[in-house]
C-alpha positions in Angstrom: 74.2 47.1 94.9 75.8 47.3 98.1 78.4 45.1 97.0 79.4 46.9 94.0 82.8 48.5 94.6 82.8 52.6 93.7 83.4 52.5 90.5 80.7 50.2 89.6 78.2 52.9 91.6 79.8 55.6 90.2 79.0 54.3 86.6 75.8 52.8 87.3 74.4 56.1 89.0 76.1 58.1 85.4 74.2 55.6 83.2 70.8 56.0 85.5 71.6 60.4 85.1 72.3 60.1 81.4 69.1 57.9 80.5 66.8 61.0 82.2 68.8 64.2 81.0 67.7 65.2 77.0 69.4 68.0 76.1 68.8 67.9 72.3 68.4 71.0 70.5 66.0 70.2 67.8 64.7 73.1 65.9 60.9 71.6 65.8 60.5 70.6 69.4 60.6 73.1 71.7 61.4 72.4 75.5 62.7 75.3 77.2 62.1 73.8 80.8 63.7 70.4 79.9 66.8 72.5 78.2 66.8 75.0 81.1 67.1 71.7 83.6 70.4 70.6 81.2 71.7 74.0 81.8 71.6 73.7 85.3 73.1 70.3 85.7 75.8 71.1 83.4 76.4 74.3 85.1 76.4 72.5 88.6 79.2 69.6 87.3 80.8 72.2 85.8 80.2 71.0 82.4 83.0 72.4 79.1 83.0 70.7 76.4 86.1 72.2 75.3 88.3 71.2 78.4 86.6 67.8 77.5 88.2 67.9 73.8 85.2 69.1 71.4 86.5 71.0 68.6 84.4 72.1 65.6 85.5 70.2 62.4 84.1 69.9 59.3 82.3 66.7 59.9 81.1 67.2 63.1 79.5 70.9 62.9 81.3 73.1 60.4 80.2 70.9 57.1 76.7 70.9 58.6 76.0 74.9 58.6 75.3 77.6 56.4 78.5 80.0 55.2 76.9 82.3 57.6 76.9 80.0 60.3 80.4 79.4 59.9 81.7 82.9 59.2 79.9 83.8 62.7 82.0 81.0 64.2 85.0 82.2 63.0 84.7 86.4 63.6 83.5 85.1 67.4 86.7 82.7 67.9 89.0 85.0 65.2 88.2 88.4 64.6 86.3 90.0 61.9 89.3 90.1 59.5 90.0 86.7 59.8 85.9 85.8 58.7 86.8 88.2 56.4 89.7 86.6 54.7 87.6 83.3 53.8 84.0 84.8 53.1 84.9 84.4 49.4 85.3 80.8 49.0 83.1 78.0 48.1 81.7 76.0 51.0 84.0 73.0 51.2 86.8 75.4 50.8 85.5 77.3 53.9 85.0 74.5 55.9 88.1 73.6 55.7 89.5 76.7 56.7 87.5 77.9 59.4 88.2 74.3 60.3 92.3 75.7 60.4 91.4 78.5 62.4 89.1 77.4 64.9 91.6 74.4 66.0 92.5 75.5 69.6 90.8 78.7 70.2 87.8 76.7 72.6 85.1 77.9 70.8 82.0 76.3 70.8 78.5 76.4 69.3 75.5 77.7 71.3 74.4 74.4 72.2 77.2 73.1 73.5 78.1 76.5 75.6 77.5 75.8 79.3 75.7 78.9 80.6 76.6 80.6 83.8 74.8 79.6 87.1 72.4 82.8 88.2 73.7 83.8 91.8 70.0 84.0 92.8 69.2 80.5 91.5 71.8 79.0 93.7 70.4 76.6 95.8 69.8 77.7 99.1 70.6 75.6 102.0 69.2 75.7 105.4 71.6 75.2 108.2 70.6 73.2 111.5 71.2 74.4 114.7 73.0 71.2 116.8 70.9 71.6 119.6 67.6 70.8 116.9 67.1 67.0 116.9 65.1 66.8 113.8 62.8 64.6 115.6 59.0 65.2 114.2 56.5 66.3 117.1 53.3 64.3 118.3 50.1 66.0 118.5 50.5 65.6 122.8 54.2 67.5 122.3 52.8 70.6 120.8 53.3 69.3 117.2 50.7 69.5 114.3 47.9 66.1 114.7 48.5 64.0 111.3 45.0 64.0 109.5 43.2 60.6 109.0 42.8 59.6 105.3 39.7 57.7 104.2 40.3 54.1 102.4 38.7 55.0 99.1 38.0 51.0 99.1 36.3 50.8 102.8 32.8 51.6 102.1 
């Protein structure tokens, strides 16, 4: 690995992240730690799906949800009289209108909405004074003795 140049890192330590972060929404498993741990990372990277080109199209989201769903979508991103101007037609018909008016506004689902960082979860970090080595203390320096474990396997 060392002789990797830092792209190769880059992408193997991205491929190593991605195989241990699961941030599927799925309406029969619930996992609120495992999503709130997404949150965070995608908070701390910076994470928007939009910047990053999502955009909610018939086949990806829009043809997937209820009417209600989709008028939601568009009185959030629109206005209420622009939900109200396709609440009337059939569901392919909507689709691809909402489809029309959500192009370019950056809205996003729920699930794909990277939540604010909490100020007082912001991780805190402890500054060291230069004149504190780090070195670890011996019992004979004043520092805490090291108990001695037991070998389960020495009788």
């Amino acid at each position: 690995m060392t002789e990797f140049d830092s792209c190769s890192r880059e992408a193997l330590f991205a491929h190593c992240v991605a195989m241990s972060v699961n941030a599927v929404h799925d309406p029969y498993q619930r996992r609120p730690r495992a999503i709130a741990h997404a949150d965070v990372l995608a908070g701390t990277v910076g994470l928007d799906m939009a910047k990053a080109g999502w955009t909610a199209t018939g086949d990806n989201y829009l043809g997937r949800v209820t009417k209600a769903r989709i008028l939601e979508a568009v009185s959030e991103a629109k206005g209420e009289d622009a939900a109200d101007r396709i609440a009337g037609l059939k569901k392919a018909e909507m689709v691809t209108a909402a489809e029309g008016l959500l192009s370019g506004t950056g809205w996003l689902p729920e699930p794909l909405r990277t939540p604010p960082l909490p100020e007082e979860d912001a991780p805190e970090i402890e500054l060291i004074d230069d004149a504190d080595t780090g070195e670890a203390q011996s019992a004979d320096d004043g520092g805490e003795p090291v108990p001695e474990i037991p070998n389960p396997r020495e009788g």
